[in-house]
C-alpha positions as CSV (number, residue, x, y, z in Angstrom):
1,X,-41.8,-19.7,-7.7
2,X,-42.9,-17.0,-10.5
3,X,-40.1,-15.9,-13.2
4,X,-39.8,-12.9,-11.9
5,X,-38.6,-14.4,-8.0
6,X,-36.3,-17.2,-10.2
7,X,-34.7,-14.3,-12.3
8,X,-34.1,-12.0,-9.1
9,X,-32.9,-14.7,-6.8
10,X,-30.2,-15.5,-9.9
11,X,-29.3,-11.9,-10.1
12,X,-28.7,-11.5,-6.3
13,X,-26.3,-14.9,-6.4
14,X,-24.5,-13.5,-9.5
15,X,-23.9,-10.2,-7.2
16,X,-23.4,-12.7,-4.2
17,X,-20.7,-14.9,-6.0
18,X,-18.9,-11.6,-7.6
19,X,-18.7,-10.1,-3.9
20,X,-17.6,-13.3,-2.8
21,X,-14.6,-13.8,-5.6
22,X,-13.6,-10.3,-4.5
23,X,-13.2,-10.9,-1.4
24,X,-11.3,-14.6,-2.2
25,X,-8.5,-12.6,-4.6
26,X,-8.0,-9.8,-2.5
27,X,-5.7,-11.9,0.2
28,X,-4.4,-13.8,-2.7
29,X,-3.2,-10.6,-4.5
30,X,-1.6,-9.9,-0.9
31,X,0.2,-12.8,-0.3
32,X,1.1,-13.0,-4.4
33,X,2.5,-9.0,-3.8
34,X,4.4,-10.4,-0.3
35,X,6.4,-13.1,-2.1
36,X,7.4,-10.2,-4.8
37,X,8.9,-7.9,-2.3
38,X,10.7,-10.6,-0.1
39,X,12.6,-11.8,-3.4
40,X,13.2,-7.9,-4.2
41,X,14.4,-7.5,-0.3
42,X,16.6,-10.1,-1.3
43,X,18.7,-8.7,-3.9
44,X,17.8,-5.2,-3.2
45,X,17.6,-4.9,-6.5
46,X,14.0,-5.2,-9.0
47,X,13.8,-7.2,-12.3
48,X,11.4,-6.2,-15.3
49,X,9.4,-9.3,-14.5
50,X,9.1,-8.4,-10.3
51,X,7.9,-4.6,-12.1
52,X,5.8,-6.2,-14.3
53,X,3.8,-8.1,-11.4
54,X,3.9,-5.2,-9.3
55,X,2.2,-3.0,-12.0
56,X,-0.4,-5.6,-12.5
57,X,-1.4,-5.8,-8.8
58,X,-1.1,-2.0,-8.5
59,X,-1.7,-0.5,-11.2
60,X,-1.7,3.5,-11.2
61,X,-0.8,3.6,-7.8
62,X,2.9,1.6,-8.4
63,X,3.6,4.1,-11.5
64,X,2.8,7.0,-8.7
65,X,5.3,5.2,-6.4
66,X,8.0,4.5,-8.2
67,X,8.5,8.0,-9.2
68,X,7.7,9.2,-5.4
69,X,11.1,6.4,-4.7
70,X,12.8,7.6,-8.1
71,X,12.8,11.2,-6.3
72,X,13.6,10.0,-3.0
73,X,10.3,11.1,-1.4
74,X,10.4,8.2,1.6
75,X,11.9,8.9,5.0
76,X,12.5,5.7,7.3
77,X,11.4,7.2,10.3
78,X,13.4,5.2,13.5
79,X,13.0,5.4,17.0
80,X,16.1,4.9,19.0
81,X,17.4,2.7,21.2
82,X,13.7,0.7,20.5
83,X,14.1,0.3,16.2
84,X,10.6,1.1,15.8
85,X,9.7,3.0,12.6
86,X,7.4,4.9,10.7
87,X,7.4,6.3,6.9
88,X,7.3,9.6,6.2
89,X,6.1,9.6,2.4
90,X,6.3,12.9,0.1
91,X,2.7,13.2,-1.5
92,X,2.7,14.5,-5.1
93,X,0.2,17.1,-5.0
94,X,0.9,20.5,-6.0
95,X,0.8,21.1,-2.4
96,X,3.6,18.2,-1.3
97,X,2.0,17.1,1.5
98,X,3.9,14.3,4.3
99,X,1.9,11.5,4.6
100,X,2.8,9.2,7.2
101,X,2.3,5.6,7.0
102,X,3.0,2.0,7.7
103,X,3.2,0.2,4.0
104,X,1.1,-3.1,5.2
105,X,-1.3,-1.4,7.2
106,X,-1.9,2.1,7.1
107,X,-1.6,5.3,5.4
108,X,-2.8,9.3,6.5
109,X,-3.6,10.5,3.2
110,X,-7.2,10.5,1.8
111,X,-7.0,8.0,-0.9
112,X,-6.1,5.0,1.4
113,X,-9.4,5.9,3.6
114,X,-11.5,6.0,0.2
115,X,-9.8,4.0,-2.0
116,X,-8.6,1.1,0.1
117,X,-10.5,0.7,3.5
118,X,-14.0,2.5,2.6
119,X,-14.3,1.6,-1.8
120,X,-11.8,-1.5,-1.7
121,X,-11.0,-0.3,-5.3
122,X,-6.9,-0.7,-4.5
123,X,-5.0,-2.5,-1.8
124,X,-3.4,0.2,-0.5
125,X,-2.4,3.3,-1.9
126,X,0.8,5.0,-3.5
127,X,2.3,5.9,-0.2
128,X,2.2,2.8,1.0
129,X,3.4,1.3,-2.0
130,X,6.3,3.7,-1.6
131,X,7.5,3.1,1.4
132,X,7.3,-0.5,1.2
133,X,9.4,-0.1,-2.4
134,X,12.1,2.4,-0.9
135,X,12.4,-0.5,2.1
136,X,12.6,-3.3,0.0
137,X,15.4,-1.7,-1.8
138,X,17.3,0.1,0.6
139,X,16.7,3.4,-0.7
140,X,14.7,5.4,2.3
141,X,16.2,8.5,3.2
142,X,17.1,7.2,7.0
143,X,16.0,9.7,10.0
144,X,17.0,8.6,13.5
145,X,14.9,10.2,16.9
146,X,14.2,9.0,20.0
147,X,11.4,7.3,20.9
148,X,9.5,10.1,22.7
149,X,9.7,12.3,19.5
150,X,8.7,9.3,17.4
151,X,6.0,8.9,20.1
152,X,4.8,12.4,19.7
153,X,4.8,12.0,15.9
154,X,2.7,9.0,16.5
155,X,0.1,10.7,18.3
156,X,-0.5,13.3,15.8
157,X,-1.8,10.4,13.5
């Protein structure tokens, strides 16, 4: 094997380990998060340390959505008599967009399609984040329907 093939195949497993530790913390920073905002459900109540982790996992994105919760910017959407739910999540555009999301899986605005399923630069975005927050603390502004209206707001997604 010439230098050149020996210094190329040691590039491609320096990008093949770095893709690989990526994809190793990215379900640990998940699970890491999920422990966080069972011990915030909890207490319904967030200590500096809990914001401190938060921030670290999140970054920009928790800043955004603490001050989206702050405003109370997150509707619990709830289907009646079935309980199901869906977040309604105040974007903070100039234009104030609804967003509507489901904090662990999904979210309608642009940033969680770039940022989060198509770049894998964030875990999920600020809406998400902000939904999950306002759950977690008990601090969603609480909007009962039936379930055919919450159906018909589902199929709009």
């Amino acid at each position: 094997m010439t230098r050149t093939n020996r210094e190329m195949l040691m590039k491609l497993k320096t990008c093949a380990n770095y893709w690989v530790s990526i994809q190793e913390r990215m379900p640990i920073s998940n699970l890491f998060a999920d422990t966080v905002w069972k011990s915030v459900e909890l207490t319904r109540s967030v200590t500096d340390d809990q914001l401190s982790i938060l921030h670290l996992l999140f970054g920009k994105n928790f800043e955004r959505a603490t001050r989206i919760v702050d405003q109370r910017g997150v509707k619990r959407i709830t289907g009646e008599p079935s309980g199901r739910c869906i977040f309604q999540v105040v974007g903070e555009s100039r234009r104030k967009e609804d967003y509507f999301c489901f904090p662990e899986h999904y979210c309608a605005c642009y940033s969680f399609f770039y940022d989060t399923v198509n770049g894998g630069e964030q875990l999920c975005c600020k809406h998400q984040l902000a939904a999950r927050l306002a759950s977690v603390l008990g601090t969603c502004v609480d909007v009962a329907v039936s379930d055919e209206e919450l159906a018909l707001l589902l199929v709009k997604l």
